[in-house]
C-alpha positions as CSV (number, residue, x, y, z in Angstrom):
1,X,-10.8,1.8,-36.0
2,X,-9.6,3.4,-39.1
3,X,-5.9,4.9,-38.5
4,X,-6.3,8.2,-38.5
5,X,-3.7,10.4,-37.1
6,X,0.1,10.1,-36.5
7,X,0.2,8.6,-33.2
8,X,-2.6,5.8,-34.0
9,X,0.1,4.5,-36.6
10,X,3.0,4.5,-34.5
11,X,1.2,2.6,-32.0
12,X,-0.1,0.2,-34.9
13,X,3.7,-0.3,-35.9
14,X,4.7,-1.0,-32.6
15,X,2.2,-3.6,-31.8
16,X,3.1,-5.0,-34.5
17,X,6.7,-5.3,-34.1
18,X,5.9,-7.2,-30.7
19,X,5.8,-4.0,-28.3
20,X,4.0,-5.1,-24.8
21,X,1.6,-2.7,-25.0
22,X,-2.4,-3.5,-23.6
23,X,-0.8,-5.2,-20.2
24,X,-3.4,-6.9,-18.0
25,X,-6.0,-5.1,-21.0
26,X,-9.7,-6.0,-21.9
27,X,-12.3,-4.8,-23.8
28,X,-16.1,-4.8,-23.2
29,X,-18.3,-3.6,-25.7
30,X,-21.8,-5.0,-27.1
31,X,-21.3,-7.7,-29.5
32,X,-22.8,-5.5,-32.1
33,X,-20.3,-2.7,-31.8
34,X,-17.5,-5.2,-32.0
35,X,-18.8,-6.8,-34.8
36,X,-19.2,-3.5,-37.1
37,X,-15.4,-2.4,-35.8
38,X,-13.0,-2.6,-38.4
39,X,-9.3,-1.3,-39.2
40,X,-6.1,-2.6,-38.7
41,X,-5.3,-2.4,-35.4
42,X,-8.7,-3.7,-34.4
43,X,-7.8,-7.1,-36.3
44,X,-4.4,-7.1,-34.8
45,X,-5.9,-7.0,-31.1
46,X,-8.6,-9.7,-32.1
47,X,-6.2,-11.4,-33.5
48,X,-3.9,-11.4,-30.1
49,X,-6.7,-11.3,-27.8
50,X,-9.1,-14.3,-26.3
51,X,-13.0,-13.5,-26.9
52,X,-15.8,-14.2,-23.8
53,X,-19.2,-13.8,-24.6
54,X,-21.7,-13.0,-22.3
55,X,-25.0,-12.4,-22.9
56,X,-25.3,-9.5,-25.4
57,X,-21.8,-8.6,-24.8
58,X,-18.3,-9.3,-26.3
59,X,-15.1,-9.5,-24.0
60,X,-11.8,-9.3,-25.4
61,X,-8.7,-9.9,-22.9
62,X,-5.2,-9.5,-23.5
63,X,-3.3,-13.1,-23.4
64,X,-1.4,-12.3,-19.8
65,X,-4.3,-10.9,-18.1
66,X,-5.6,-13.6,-15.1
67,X,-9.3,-14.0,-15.4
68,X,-11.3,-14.9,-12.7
69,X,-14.7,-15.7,-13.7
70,X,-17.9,-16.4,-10.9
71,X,-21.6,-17.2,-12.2
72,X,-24.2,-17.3,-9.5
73,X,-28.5,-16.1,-10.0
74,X,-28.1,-15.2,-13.4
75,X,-24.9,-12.8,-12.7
76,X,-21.2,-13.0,-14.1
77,X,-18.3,-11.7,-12.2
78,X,-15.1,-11.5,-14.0
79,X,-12.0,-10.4,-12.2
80,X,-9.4,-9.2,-14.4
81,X,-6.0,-8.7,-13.6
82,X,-4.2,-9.3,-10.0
83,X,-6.7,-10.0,-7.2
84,X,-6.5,-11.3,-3.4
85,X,-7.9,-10.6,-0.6
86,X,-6.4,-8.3,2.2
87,X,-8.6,-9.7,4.7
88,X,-7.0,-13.0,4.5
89,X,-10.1,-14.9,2.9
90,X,-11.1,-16.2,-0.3
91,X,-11.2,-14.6,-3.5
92,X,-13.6,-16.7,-4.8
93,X,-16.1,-16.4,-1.8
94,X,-16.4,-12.7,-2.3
95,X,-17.0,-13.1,-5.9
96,X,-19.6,-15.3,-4.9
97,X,-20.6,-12.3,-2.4
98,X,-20.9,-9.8,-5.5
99,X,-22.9,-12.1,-7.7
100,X,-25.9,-12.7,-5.1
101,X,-25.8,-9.7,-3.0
102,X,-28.7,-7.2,-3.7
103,X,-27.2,-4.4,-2.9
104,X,-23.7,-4.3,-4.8
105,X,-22.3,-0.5,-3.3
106,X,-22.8,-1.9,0.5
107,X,-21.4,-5.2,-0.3
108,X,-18.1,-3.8,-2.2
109,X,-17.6,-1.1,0.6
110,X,-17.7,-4.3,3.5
111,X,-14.2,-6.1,0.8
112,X,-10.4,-5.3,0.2
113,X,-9.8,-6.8,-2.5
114,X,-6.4,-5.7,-3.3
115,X,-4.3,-6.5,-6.6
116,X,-4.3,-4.5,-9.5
117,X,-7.5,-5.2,-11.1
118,X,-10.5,-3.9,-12.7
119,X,-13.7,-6.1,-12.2
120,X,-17.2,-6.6,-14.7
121,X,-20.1,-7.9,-13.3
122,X,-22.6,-8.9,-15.8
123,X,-26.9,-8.9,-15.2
124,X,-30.0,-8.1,-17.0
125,X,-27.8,-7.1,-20.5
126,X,-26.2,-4.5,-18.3
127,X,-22.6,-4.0,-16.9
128,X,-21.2,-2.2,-14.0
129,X,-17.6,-1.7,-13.2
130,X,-14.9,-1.2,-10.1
131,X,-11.5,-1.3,-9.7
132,X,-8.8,-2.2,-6.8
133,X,-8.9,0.2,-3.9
134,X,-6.0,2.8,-5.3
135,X,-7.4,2.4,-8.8
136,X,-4.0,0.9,-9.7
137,X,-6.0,-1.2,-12.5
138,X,-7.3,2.0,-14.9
139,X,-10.9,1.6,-15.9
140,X,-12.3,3.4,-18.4
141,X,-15.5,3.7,-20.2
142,X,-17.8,5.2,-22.8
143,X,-19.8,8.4,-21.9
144,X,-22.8,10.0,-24.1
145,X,-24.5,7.3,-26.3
146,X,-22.5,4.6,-26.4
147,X,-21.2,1.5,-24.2
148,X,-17.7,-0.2,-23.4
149,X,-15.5,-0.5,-20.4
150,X,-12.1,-1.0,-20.8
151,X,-8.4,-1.0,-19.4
152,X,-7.2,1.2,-22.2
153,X,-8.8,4.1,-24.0
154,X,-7.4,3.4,-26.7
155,X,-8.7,-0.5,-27.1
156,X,-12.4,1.9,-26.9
157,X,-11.7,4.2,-29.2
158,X,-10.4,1.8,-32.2
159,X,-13.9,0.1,-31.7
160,X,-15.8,2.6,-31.8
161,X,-13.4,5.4,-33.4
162,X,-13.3,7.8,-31.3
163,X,-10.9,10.7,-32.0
164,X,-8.9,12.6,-29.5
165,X,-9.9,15.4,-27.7
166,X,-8.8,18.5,-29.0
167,X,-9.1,20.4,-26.0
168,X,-7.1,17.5,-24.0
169,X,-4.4,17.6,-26.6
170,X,-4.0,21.6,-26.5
171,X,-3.7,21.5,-22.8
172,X,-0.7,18.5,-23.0
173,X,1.0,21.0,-25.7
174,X,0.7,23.7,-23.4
175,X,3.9,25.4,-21.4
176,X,1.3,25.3,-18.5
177,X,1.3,21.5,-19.1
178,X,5.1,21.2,-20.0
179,X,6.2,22.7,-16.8
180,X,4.3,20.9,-14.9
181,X,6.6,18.3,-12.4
182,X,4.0,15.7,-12.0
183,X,1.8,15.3,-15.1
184,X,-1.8,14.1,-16.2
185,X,-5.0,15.6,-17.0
186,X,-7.6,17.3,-14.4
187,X,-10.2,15.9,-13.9
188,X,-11.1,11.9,-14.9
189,X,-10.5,12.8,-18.2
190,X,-9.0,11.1,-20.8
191,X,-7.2,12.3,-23.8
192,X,-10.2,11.0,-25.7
193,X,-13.6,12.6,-26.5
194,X,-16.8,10.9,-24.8
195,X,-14.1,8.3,-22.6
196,X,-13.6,8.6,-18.8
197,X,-11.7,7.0,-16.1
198,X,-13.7,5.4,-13.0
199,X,-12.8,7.0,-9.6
200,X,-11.7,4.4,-7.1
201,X,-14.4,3.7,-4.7
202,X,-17.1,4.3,-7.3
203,X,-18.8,1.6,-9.5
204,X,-20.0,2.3,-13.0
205,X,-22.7,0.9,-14.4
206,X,-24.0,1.0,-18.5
207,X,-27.6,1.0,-17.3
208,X,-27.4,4.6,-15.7
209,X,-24.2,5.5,-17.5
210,X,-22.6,7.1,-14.3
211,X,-20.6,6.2,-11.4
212,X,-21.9,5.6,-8.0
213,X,-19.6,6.7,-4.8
214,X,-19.3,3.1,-2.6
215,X,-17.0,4.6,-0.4
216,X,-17.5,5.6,2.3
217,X,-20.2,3.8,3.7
218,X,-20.2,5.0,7.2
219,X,-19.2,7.6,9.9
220,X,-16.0,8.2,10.3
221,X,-14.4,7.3,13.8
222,X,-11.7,8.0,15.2
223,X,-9.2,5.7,15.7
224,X,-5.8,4.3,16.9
225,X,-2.0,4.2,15.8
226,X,-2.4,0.7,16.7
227,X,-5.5,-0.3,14.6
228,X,-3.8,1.3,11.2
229,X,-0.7,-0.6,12.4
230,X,-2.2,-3.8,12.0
231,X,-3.9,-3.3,8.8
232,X,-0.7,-2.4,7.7
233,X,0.4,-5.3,8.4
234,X,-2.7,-7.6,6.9
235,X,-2.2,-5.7,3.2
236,X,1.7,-5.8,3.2
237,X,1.5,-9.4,4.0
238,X,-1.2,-9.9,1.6
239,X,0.8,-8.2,-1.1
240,X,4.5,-9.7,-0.9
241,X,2.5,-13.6,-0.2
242,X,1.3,-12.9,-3.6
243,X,4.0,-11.4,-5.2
244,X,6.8,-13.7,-4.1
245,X,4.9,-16.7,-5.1
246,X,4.4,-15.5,-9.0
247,X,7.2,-12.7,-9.3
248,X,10.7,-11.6,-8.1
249,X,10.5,-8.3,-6.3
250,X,11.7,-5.6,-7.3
251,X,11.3,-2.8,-4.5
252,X,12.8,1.0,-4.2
253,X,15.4,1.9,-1.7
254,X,15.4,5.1,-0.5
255,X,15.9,7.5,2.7
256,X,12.2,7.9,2.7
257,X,9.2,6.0,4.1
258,X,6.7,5.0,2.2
259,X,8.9,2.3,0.2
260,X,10.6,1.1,3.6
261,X,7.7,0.4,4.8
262,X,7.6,-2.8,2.1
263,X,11.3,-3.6,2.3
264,X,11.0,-4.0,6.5
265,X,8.1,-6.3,5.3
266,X,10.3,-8.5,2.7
267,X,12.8,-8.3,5.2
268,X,10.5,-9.3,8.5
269,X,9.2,-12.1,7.0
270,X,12.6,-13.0,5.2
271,X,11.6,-12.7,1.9
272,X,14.2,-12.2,-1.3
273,X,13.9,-9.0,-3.2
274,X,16.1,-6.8,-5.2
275,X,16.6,-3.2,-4.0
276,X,17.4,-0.1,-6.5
277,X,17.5,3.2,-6.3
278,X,17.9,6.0,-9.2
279,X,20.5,8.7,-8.2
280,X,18.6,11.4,-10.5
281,X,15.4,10.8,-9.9
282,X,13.7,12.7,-6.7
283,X,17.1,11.6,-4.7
284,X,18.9,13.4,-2.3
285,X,22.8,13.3,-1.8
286,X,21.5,13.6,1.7
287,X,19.3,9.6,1.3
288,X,23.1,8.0,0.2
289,X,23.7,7.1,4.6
290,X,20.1,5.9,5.2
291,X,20.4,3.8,1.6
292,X,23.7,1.7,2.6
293,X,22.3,1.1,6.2
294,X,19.4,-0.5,4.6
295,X,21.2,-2.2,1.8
296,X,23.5,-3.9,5.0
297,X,20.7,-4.9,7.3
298,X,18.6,-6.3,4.3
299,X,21.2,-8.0,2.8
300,X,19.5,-8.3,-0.3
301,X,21.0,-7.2,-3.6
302,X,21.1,-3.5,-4.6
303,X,21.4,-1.4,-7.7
304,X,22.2,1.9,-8.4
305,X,20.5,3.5,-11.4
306,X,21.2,6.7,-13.7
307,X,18.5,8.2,-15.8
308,X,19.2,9.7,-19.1
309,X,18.2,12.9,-19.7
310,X,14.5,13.2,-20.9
311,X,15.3,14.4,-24.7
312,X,17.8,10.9,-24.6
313,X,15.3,8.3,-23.6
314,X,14.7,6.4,-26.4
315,X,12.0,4.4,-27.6
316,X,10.5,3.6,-24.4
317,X,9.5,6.9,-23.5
318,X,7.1,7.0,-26.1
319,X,5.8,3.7,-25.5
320,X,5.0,4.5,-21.9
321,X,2.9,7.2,-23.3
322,X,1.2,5.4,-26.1
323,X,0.2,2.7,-23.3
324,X,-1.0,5.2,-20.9
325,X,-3.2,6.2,-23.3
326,X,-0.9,9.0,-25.2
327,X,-0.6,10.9,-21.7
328,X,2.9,13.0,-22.1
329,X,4.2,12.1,-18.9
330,X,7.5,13.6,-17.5
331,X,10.1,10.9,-18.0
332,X,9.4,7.1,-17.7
333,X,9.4,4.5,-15.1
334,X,9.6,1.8,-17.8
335,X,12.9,3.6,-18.8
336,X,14.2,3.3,-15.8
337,X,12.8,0.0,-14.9
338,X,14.7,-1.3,-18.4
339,X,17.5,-0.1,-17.1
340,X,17.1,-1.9,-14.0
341,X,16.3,-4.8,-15.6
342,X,19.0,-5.2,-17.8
343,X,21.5,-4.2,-14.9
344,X,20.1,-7.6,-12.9
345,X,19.9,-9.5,-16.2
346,X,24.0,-8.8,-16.2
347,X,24.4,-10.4,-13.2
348,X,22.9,-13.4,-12.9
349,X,19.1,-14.5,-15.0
350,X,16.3,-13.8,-12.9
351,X,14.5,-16.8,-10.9
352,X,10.7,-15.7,-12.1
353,X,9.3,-12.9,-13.9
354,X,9.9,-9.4,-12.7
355,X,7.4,-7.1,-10.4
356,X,7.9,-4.0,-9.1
357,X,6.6,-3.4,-6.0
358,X,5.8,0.3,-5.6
359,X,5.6,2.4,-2.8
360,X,2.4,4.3,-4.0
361,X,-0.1,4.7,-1.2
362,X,1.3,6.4,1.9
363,X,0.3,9.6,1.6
364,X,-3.2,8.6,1.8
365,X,-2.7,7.7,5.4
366,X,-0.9,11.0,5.6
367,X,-3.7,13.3,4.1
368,X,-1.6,14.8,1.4
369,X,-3.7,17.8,0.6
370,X,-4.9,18.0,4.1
371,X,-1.4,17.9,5.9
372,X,-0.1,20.9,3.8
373,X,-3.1,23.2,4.4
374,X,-4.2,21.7,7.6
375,X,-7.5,23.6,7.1
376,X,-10.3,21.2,8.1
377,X,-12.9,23.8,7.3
378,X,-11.5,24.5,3.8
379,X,-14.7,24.8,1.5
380,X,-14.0,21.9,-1.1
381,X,-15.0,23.1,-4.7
382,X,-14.1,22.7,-8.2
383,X,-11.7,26.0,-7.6
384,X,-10.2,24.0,-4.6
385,X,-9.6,20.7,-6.8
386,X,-7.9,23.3,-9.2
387,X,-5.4,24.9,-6.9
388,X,-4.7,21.3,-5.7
389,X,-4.5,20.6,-9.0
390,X,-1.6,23.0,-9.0
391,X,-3.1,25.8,-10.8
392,X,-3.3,29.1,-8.7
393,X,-3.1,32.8,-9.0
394,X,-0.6,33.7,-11.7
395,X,-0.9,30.3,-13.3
396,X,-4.6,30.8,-13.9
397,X,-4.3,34.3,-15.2
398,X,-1.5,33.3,-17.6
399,X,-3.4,31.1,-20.3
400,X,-7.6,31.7,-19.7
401,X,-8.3,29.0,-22.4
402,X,-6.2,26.3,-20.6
403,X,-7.4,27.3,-16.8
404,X,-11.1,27.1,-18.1
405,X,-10.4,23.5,-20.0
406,X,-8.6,22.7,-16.0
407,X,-12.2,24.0,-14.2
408,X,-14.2,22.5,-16.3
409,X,-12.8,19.2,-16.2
410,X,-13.1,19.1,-12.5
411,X,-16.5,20.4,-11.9
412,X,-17.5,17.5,-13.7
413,X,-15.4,14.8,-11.2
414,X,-16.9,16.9,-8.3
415,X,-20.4,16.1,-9.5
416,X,-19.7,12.5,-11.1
417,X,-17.3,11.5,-8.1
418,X,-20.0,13.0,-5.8
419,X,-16.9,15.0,-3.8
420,X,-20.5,16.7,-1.5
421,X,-20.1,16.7,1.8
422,X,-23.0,14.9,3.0
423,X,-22.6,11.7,0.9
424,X,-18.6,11.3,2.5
425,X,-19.9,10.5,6.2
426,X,-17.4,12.9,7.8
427,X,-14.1,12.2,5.7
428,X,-12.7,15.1,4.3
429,X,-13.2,15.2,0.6
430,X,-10.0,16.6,-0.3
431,X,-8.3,13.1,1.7
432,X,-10.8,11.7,-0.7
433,X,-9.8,14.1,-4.2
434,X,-5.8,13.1,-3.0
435,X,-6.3,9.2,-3.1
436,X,-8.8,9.3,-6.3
437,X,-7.1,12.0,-8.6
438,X,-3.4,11.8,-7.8
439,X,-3.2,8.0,-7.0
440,X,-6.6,6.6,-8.9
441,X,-5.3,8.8,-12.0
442,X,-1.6,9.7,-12.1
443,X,-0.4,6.6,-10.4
444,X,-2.4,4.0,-11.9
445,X,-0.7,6.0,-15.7
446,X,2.4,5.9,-14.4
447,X,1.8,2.1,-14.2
448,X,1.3,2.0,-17.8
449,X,4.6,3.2,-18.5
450,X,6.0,0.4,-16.8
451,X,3.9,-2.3,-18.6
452,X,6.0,-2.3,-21.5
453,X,9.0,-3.7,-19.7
454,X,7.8,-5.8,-16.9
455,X,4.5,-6.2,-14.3
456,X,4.0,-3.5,-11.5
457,X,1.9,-3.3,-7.9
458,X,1.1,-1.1,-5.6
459,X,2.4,-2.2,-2.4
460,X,0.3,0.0,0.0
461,X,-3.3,-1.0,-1.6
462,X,-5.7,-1.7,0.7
463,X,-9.4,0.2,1.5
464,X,-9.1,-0.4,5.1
465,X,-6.0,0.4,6.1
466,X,-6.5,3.8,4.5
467,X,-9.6,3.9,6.1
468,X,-7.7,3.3,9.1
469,X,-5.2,6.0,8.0
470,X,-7.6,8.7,7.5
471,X,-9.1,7.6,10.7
472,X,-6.2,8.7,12.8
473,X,-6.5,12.2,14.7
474,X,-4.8,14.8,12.7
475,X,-2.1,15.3,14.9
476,X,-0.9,11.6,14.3
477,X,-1.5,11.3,10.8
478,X,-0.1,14.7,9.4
479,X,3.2,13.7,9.2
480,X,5.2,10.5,8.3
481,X,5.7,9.7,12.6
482,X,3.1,7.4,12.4
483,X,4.3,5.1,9.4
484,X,8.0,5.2,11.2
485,X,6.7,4.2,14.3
486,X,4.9,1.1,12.6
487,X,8.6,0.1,11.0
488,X,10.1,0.4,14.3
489,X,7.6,-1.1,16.2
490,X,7.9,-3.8,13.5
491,X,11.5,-4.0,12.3
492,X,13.7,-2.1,15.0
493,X,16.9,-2.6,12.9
494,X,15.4,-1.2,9.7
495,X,12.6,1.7,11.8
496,X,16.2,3.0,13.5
497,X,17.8,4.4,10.7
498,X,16.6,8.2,9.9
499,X,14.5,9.0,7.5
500,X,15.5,11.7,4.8
C-alpha cells in the first residue's frame, strides 16, 4: 500500500520502531493480489510475517500467532490464534470434523471452540471464515469485488490500498461520536471502504461473498439455573486450564459479578493470579468493602491502579487505536494494562508472559438489551438496532447526516447478519444484536488496544453456556441473581460477599 494519509505513516513509524502492533494477525489474500502489493509497510509486514500457501491463495501470519493447521478430502483448516475446546475434547478432532463434514453451518453450530481465534478453511480455490463464539478474534474481510480475510483492516487495505471511509471518519469526528461513553461504529463496519467485520455465529465465505447465520441452529428451550451453572463451569475451567499453563493471569477485581465469577474459579481450583482494580475507571467508592473481602479470601496479590486523564495518556493511546483499526476509542485498556504491568514488574519479574483475563461475556446470559426494556414483543428493526445503538429522539434530530450514516450502517447488519425472526428459532434477536454488536464488535476492539502491551481473553467465551444463558426464563436471567447464585453455589466464601 502506498502511504497515503497521516495516520498510515505514523503507523509505518511505529512498526518500525518495534511497536506490537498486528497481535495474533494474518492475512489472506489471492497470491496474485499479494504479489502486485507494493509500499512500505507492505514490505515491512512481509518482511515480519511467515508466508503459507495454499492453493491459489497466500497467507501471511504474524510471528506470535499459534497456527493450527488440519488437511483432510482436499480441505485445509487453519486455526489461528488461541483455540480449545470447551467441551473438554480435542482440538484437533473437531478440525478433523470441519474438514470432512458436508455441511459446515450444522457442524460449527454442534462445537465450542473457545480461545480467541479466527479460523480459514480452504476448498475448491475458495475460503470461508468464523471466529470464536464472542468474536473476541476480529475477522474481517473484503466486500464488492475483491478477496481477503484478515485480523486487521488495515493488513487488507495496505494490499489492496484501500482508503478510509469518509463517511466512517466524519462520524468518529463527530460531537455525536465524541460524547459517546462506549465507542465504535454501528453497524459491522469498519473505518475502511469495501471492508467488514464478520458477526459471531456467522461464517463468511469468498465464493458467495456474504455471511451465513450458523447460530442458532435449533428451537429454543427452556431451560434450568442448573444446566447454565454447569456450563459455566465447563468454559471457566476450559479457559483458566489454558491460560495458566501458557500465561500469568491477570484478572479484574471488583464489587461486580461478571469478573468474580473468574476469580471464584482461579480461586476454586487454587490457581495463582494477580488481582487489580482501576480506582477511576467505572469504580465505585461504594466496590472499596466487597474489593478487600475478596483480596483476603483469595489471597492472591492485588493492585490498585490510577488512570491518567484521557488528554495525558501518552503514546499508547494512539497505538490502541491504530491496532484496532484507527477506531477512536474512549481511553485505553493497554494504558492501563501498562500501568499494571509495570506496577507487577516493580515487585518481583513475572513467572510467564502476561494475559488478561476479561470479564467480557456476562451480560449475554443476562439479555442486556432485553433486561432494560423487558419487551419480548418489541419489533426488532434497523431503527431498534439504532436506539440500542444509543441514538434516539433528540440525538437523531441533532445531526441528520450522521443519524442517516448510523441507519444505514445497520440495515445492512440486519440483512447481512440475518437479525429475521424466522431464521433465529425463537431467540430474541436483540439477545442476539447485544452479544454480536456490542461484544463481537466493541469488545473484540477493545482487545486491540491491549495487544500492544500484553495478550488478552475473554474469560466468559463459550456458545453453549450462552445458549444456556439465554435459555433461562426471563425472570431468572434478567438480573445478575442467577450468576451470584452460581459463585455461591460454587465458592460460598467468595458468592457471600455483596455485590455492588
Amino acid at each position: 500500500m502506498q502511504v497515503h494519509d497521516t495516520q498510515a505513516t505514523e503507523m509505518l513509524d511505529a512498526y518500525r520502531a518495534g511497536a506490537a502492533l498486528f497481535r495474533g494477525g494474518f492475512v489472506a489474500v489471492p497470491k496474485v493480489a499479494l504479489a502486485q502489493a507494493s509500499g512500505d509497510f507492505i514490505e515491512l509486514v512481509r518482511d515480519r510475517f511467515t508466508l503459507h500457501e495454499i492453493g491459489d491463495w497466500a497467507m501471511l501470519v504474524a510471528p506470535d500467532t499459534p497456527v493450527l493447521h488440519h488437511a483432510a478430502q482436499g480441505t485445509d483448516v487453519l486455526v489461528l490464534g488461541d483455540v480449545f475446546d470447551n467441551d473438554g475434547g480435542s482440538v484437533q478432532a473437531r478440525l478433523d470434523e470441519i474438514a470432512r463434514t458436508k455441511d459446515l453451518p450444522a457442524t460449527l453450530a454442534r462445537m465450542d471452540l473457545g480461545g480467541r481465534h479466527g479460523a480459514l478453511i480452504f476448498r475448491d480455490g475458495d475460503v470461508s471464515a468464523f471466529n470464536d463464539p464472542a468474536g473476541s478474534r476480529s475477522v474481517v474481510f473484503c466486500t464488492q469485488d475483491r478477496k481477503g480475510i484478515a485480523s486487521h483492516p488495515e493488513l487488507l487495505a495496505m494490499i489492496y490500498d484501500i482508503p478510509t471511509a469518509q463517511d466512517a471518519a466524519t462520524y468518529m469526528a463527530s460531537p455525536q461520536y465524541l460524547n459517546r461513553i462506549v465507542r465504535y461504529l454501528p453497524g459491522n463496519r469498519t473505518a475502511f471502504d469495501g471492508i467488514d467485520r464478520l458477526l459471531p455465529n456467522t461464517l463468511y465465505a469468498t465464493a458467495e461473498n456474504r455471511m451465513t447465520r450458523f447460530w442458532p441452529y435449533q428451537e429454543r428451550v427452556e431451560g434450568t439455573e442448573e444446566q447454565m451453572w454447569d456450563r459455566f463451569d465447563m468454559a471457566l475451567d476450559a479457559t483458566r486450564t489454558y491460560v495458566a499453563a501458557r500465561f500469568h493471569p491477570i484478572v479484574a477485581v471488583t464489587g461486580g459479578i461478571d469478573t468474580r465469577s473468574i476469580v471464584a474459579n482461579f480461586h476454586r481450583r487454587q490457581t495463582p493470579f494477580t488481582g487489580v482494580t482501576w480506582t477511576n475507571f467505572n469504580f465505585k467508592s461504594a466496590e472499596r468493602e466487597a474489593i478487600d473481602r475478596i483480596v483476603e479470601v483469595t489471597g492472591q496479590p492485588h493492585y490498585t491502579i490510577t488512570m491518567p486523564r484521557e488528554d495525558n495518556a501518552g503514546p499508547l493511546l494512539d497505538l490502541g487505536s491504530m491496532n484496532a483499526g484507527r477506531i477512536h476509542m474512549r481511553g485505553s485498556r493497554g494504558v492501563m494494562m501498562a500501568l499494571c504491568l509495570e506496577k507487577m514488574e516493580q515487585t518481583a519479574p513475572l513467572p510467564a508472559p502476561p494475559c488478561f483475563v476479561m470479564g467480557y461475556g456476562g451480560e449475554i446470559l443476562r439479555g442486556f438489551h432485553m433486561m432494560k426494556t423487558r419487551d419480548q414483543d418489541l419489533p426488532f428493526i434497523p431503527k431498534t438496532m439504532m436506539e440500542m445503538f444509543g441514538v434516539r429522539g433528540k440525538d437523531g434530530k441533532a445531526n441528520k447526516d450522521m443519524s442517516a450514516f448510523i441507519i444505514r450502517s445497520f440495515r445492512a447488519m440486519y440483512t447481512n447478519g440475518h437479525y429475521a425472526s424466522e431464521d433465529l428459532h425463537g431467540y430474541h434477536p436483540a439477545d442476539l444484536f447485544y452479544w454480536e454488536h456490542r461484544v463481537g464488535m466493541w469488545a473484540a476492539l477493545t482487545m486491540e488496544t491491549i495487544d500492544p502491551v500484553m495478550h488478552s481473553l475473554i474469560g466468559i467465551n463459550s456458545r453453549r453456556l450462552y445458549e444456556a444463558g439465554l435459555n433461562l426464563p426471563n425472570r431468572l436471567r434478567f438480573s445478575k441473581g442467577t450468576i451470584g447464585r452460581y459463585i455461591a453455589d460454587r465458592t460460598p466464601e467468595i458468592g457471600e460477599i455483596p455485590v455492588v
